[in-house]
N, C-alpha and C positions, 0 to 999 in steps of 0.2 A: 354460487359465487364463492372463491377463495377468498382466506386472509392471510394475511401473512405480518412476519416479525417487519419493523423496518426499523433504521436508526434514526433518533432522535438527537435535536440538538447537546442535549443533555450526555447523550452517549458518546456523543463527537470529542465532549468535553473531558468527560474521564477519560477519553484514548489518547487525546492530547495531552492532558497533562502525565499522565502514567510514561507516556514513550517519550515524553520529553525529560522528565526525570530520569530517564533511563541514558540519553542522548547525554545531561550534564554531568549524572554520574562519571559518566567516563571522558569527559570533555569533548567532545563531538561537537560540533556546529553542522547542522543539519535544517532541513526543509521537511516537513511532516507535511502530510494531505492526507483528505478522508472522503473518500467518494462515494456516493448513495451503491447500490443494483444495478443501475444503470449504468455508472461510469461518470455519475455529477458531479461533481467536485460541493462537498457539502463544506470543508474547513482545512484551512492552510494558513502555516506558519511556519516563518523562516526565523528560524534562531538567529541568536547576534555569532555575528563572524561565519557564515553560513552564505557561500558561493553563490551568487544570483544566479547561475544556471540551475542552481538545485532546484528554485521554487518553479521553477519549468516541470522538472525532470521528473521529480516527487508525485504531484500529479497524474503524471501521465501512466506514472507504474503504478496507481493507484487505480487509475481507471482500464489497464489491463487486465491487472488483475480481478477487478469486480467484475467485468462485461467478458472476461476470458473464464472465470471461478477457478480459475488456481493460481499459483503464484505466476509471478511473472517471468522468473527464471527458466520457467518451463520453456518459454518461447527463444529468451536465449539461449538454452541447451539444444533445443531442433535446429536455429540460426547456425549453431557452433558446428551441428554435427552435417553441415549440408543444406539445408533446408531455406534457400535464401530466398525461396518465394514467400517466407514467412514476412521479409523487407517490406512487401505491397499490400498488409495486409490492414482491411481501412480499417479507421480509428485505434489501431493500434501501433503506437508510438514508443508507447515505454516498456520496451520488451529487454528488459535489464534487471535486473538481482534486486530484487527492494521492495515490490510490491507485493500483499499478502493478503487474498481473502479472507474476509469476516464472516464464520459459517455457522450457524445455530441451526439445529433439529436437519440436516442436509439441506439449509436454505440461505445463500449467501445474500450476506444484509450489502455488502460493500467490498470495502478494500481499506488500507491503509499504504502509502508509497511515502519512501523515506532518500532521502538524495543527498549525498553530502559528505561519506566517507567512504569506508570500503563496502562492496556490497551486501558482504554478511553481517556486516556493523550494522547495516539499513537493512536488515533482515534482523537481528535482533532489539532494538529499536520499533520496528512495526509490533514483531509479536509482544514484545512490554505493553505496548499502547493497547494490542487486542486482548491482553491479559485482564485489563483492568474490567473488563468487561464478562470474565467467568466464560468467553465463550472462545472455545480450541480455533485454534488456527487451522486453515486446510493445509496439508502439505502433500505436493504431488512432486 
């Protein structure tokens, strides 16, 4: 039997608040999620003044990106370049600039999905929140 790393609620918490601090620093109103390996949705919040589509949206790049293990962009860079059978692809919904696996020892714990400004705004935003955590962001 294998073991592996997973996120703890605890760990949810420093990623939140770190990339939230990061989101007011610059005045952002944004939607933050944090999805298990899976692709669960373990914790979401929407900032004040932060688009109720984001708490949708947020999520969903969160859960791309854990259950796809790289960012999410990746899927809209294939979408962009041609590849619109990536459209039909099940449970994958938030294939938009924002979501960022959480990878320790080459084992992704999750993801973080951030919605609510511009994409690489919601790309740096995630990685603050994975930072707090000492563990590199995957970037593909």
């Amino acid at each position: 039997m294998k073991n592996k790393p997973m996120l703890t609620l605890e760990d949810c918490r420093r990623i939140a608040a770190a990339a939230e601090a990061e989101a007011q620093r610059h005045g952002w109103a944004v939607s933050i999620a944090i999805a298990d390996d899976g692709g669960h949705l373990l914790w979401l919040q929407r900032l004040d003044g932060a688009p109720p589509v984001s708490a949708h949206i947020a999520p969903a790049k969160a859960r791309t990106a854990a259950i796809g293990r790289r960012e999410s962009k990746a899927y809209e860079d294939m979408i962009n370049q041609g590849r619109q059978a990536f459209l039909s692809a099940p449970t994958l919904e938030g294939m938009l600039e924002g979501g960022v696996p959480i990878v320790h020892e080459e084992q992704c714990l999750g993801a973080v999905g951030v919605s609510g400004v511009k994409s690489s705004e919601d790309v740096q935003i995630a990685r603050a929140g994975i930072a707090a955590l000492a563990v590199p962001a995957q970037q593909q």
